[in-house]
Structure formats: structure tokens, C-alpha cells
N, C-alpha and C positions, 0 to 999 in steps of 0.2 A: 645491229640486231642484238647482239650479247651486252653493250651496253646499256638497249633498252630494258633488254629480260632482267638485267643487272637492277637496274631501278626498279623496274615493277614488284621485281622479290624483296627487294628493300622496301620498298612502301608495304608492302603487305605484311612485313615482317612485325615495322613499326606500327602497323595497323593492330594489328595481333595481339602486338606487348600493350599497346594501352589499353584495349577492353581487358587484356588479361588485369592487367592493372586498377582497371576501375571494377569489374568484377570484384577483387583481393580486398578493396577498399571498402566496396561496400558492404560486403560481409563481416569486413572489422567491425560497422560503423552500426550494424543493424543490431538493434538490440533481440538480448538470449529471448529466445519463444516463450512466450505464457500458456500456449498448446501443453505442455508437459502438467499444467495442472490440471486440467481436465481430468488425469486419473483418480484424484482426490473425489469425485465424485460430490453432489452437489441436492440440495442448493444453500445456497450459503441466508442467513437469517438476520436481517437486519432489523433489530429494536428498538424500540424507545427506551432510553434512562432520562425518565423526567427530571430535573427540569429541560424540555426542548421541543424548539417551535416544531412546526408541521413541515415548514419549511428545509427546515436542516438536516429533518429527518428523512425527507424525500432525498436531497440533494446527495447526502452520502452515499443512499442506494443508487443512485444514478453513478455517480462518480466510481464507486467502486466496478460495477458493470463496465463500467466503459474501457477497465485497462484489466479485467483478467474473464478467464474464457471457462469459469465458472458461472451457473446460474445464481442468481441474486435476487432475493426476494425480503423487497419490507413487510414487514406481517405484524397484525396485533395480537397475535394469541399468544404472544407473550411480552409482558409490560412491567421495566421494574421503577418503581418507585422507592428510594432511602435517602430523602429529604431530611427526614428526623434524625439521620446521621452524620448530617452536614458540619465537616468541624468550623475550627476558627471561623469563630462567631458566622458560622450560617453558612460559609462562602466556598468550602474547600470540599470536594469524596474526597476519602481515604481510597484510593484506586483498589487496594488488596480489598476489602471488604465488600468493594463493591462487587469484583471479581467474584468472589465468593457467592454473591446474594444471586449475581446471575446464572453460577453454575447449578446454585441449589435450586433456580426456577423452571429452567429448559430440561428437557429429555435428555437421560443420556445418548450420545451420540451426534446430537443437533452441531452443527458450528456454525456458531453467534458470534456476533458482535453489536453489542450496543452501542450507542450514540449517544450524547447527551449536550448542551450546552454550557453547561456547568463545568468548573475548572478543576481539576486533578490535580493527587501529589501522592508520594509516600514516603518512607520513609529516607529516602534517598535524594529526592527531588522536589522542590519547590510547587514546583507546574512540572504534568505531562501531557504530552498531545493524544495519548494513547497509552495500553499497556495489552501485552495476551498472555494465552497459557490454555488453559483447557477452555477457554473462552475468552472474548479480548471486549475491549471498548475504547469509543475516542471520543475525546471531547473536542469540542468546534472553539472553545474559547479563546483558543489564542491562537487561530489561525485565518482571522481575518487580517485583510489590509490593512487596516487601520481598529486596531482590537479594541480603542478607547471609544469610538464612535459608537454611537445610538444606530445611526444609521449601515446597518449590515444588509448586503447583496446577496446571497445564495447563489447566483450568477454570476458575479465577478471571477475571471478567467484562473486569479490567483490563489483565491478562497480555495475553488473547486481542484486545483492543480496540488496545493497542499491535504487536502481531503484525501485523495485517492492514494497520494504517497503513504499519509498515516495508516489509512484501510488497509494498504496489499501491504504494509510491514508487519502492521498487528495480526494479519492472518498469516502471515511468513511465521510468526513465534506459534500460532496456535499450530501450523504445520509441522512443529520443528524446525524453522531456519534458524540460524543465531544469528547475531552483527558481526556485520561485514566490516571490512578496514578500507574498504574501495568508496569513495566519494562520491561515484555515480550507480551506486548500487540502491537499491531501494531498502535491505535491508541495512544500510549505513545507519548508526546511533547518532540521530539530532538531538541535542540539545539547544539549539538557538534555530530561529526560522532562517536564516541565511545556510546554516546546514540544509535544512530540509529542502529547500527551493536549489539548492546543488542537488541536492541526490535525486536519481530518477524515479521510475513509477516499476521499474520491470527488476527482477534478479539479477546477480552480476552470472556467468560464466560460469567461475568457480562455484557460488552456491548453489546455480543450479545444478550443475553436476553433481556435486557432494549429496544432495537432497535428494536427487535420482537415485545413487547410489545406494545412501542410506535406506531407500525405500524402497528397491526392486528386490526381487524375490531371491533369498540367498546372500541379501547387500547386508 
């Protein structure tokens, strides 16, 4: 009998330590809550920056929806168009001025982001997928599968999975986050799509804390 009760406490013991175990694990493994933005209050305003299909501009409002637990709304009441500012010969925004064109057209207080299909730069960068600040924008240009083809999906798994990354980082800057030095952080600074397709779609840990912080009452 004591060698049985012996065993049964040991089984339960080892029983015990592995959900304790996968418990520990899974909470390593889950990524930090998007609940916390919710206090930011909402809704968030997704634009057109022409030049951009219909298509594109739906998909990023979808995409961005789908990884933060703010409301997200495409709207046409406000539309910016600076085509006429297009540098090197026709093909590039100046990202800052665009920035600028958008802040001077929405309400103060609105948080926008426009979209456009059209390739970005500034002073610093070639190509950007995005930029923010007191208002953000992404461009889709170089975030397709295959960016030389004619033929672009709006649906492809990939397109969309870089979409959402750009969207919750560019609103991470209009928030207040800064870049992260963490690789699976969504606020991580990509420069090349192999960055971006490493980094995830959610805050790291740390930033979110920090941003919490910063932004509770007395933080």
C-alpha cells in the first residue's frame, strides 16, 4: 500500500509539473494583449492617398481590423490627392510633405492613416513602407509578393500579413511608440521585406509596458 500511495503521489506530482509547465510556456509564447489599446479610444480613419485602387484601400482597412481591438473605419470624407508633387520624374511622395498635406486636411484630433499605392522616400530613405507622427501613411508598393508584376492579389496571405505589420507600426509612432531592438516586435525598424515578414504584427512586452506607463495617469 505505501508503495502504491508512493507511485500515485508521484504521478500526480509529475502530472502537476507538466501543466504547470505548459501553462509557463504558454504564456511565454502568447503574444502581449492589443486590449491595452482600446484606451486610445477610437476610431481609427483609414484614407485614400491617390494614386490607389479600391482594392488596396479596402484591404488595409480590413487588415489593420483584424490585429488591433480598435475600431477602424475606411471613410471618404476625407481624400488627399498631391500627385502634382510627385518627385523624380513622377514616381516618388516626399513622405514628409505628404504627412504634412494630411495633417493640414483632417480635424484636429482625428487619427488617420492614409494609404496609397505609390512609392515613398525621404530624406533618409530610398523606399518606405510607411511613415507616422501626428498622422501616418503606408504605401502598398513594395509589399507585394512579387512587387515587379502587373499582376497584384489583395488576397494573397503575404501581401495582407505585411499590410497589417506596416498599419499597427505606423499607428505605434502616431501613439508614441518608438523602435524596438526586438526582431518579433511589430515596432522593430524594417528596412528590407525579410525584416518585416520576421517581425510580428503585436507590441513586444517591453513596449508595451513602457507605453502604458507613459501614458497612465501620473506615468
Amino acid at each position: 500500500m505505501p508503495r502504491r500511495l508512493c507511485w500515485l503521489c508521484g504521478f500526480l506530482g509529475i502530472s502537476m509539473l507538466t501543466l504547470l509547465v505548459a501553462w509557463t510556456w504558454k504564456r511565454r509564447e502568447d503574444p502581449p494583449s492589443m486590449q491595452a489599446l482600446s484606451q486610445i479610444g477610437g476610431p481609427i480613419y483609414i484614407v485614400r492617398v491617390e494614386p490607389v485602387r479600391e482594392e488596396s484601400f479596402r484591404a488595409f482597412a480590413e487588415c489593420l481590423a483584424a490585429v488591433i481591438r480598435v475600431e477602424v473605419q475606411a471613410t471618404d470624407r476625407w481624400r488627399v490627392d498631391e500627385r502634382h508633387l510627385l518627385s523624380w520624374e513622377g514616381d516618388l511622395y516626399d513622405v514628409d510633405g505628404l504627412l504634412d498635406q494630411i495633417v493640414s486636411t483632417i480635424p484636429k484630433g482625428a487619427r488617420v492613416i492614409g494609404v496609397t499605392d505609390q512609392p515613398m522616400h525621404d530624406e533618409d530613405h530610398w523606399w518606405l513602407y510607411g511613415k507616422g507622427g501626428r498622422a501616418a501613411v503606408v504605401s502598398t508598393a513594395h509589399l507585394w509578393r512579387d512587387e515587379w508584376s502587373e499582376a497584384r492579389d489583395v488576397q494573397d496571405s503575404l501581401f495582407r500579413e505585411r499590410l497589417a505589420k506596416v498599419g499597427v507600426h505606423e499607428l505605434g509612432h502616431c501613439l508614441g511608440f518608438q523602435h524596438c531592438e526586438q526582431p518579433h516586435c511589430v515596432m522593430w525598424f524594417s528596412t528590407e521585406l525579410w525584416m518585416l515578414d520576421r517581425s510580428g504584427t503585436v507590441f513586444c512586452q517591453k513596449c508595451l509596458r513602457g507605453w502604458l506607463s507613459w501614458n497612465s495617469p501620473g506615468g
